[in-house]
N, C-alpha and C positions, 0 to 999 in steps of 0.2 A: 303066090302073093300073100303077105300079110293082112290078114283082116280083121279087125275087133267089132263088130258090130252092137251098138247100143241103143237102147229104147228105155221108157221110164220117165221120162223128164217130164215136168209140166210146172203148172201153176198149182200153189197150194196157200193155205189161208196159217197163220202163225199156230203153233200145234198139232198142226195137221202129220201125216205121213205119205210116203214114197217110197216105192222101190226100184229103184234102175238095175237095169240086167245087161249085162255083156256076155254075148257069144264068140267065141271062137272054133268056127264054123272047120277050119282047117287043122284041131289039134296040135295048134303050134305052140301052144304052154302047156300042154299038157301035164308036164315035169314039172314048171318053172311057177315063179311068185307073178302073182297077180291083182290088182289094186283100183283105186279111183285114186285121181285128184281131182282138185279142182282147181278154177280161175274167176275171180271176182274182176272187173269192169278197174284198169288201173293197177292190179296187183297182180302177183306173182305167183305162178302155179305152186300149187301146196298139197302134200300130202295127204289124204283124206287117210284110208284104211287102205291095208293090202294082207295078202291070205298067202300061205305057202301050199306046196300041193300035199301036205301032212294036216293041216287045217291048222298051223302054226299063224295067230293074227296082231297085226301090229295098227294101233289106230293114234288118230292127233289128238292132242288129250281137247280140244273145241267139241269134239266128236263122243267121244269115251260117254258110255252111258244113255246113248241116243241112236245113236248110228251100231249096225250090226251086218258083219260081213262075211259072205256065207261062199262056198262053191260045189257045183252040183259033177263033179269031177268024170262020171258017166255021160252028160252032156255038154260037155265044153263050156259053162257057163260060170262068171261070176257074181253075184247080186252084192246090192248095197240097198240093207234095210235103213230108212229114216224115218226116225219117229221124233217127236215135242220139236220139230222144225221150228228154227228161227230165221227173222228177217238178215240175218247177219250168214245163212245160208244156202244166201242165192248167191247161183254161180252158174257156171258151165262145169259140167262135170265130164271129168275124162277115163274112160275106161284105160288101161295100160297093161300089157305082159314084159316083164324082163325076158331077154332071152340071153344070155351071156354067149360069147363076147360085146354083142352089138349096143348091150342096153334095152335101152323101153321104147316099145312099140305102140301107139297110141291108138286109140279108136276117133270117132271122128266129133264124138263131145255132144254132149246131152243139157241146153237149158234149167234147171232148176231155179224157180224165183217162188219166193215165198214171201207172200202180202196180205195184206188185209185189204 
């Protein structure tokens, strides 16, 4: 069975930081690209950042310069550093692995709301 499991999320004050981390407990991307989106309240899931297993990174230019996406590829794990958070960056955030042919595999999505 498929599993992404993710942690990190919370509440944080505008400027502040966060890190969510995603494990895959099963080495099922182990090979494969691995990323966040997210989903704001009303909108459409969106690409945050995603990592290849060469540490090849692709980010949403919202993101570029704040956000920093890492994998610890000895541990099955991918993080998403966020820093100068803004209120426009609360969301639900999704952990994801491509696995071709099938596509993306999702985790089961991590809160982040940032307020004062």
């Amino acid at each position: 069975q498929v599993q992404l499991v993710e942690s990190g999320g919370g509440l944080v004050q505008p400027g502040g930081s966060l890190r969510l981390s995603c494990a895959d407990p099963g080495s099922i991307f182990s090979d494969n690209v691995m990323g966040w989106y997210r989903q704001a309240p009303g909108k459409q899931r969106d690409l945050v950042a995603s990592i290849s297993v060469w540490g090849s990174k692709n980010y949403a230019d919202s993101v570029k310069g704040r956000f920093t996406i890492s994998r610890d590829n000895a541990k099955n794990t991918v993080y998403l550093q966020m820093n100068s958070l803004k209120p426009e960056d609360t969301a639900v955030y999704y952990c994801y692995g491509y696995k071709p042919p099938f596509g993306n595999y999702w985790g089961q999505g991590t809160q982040v709301t940032v307020s004062s």
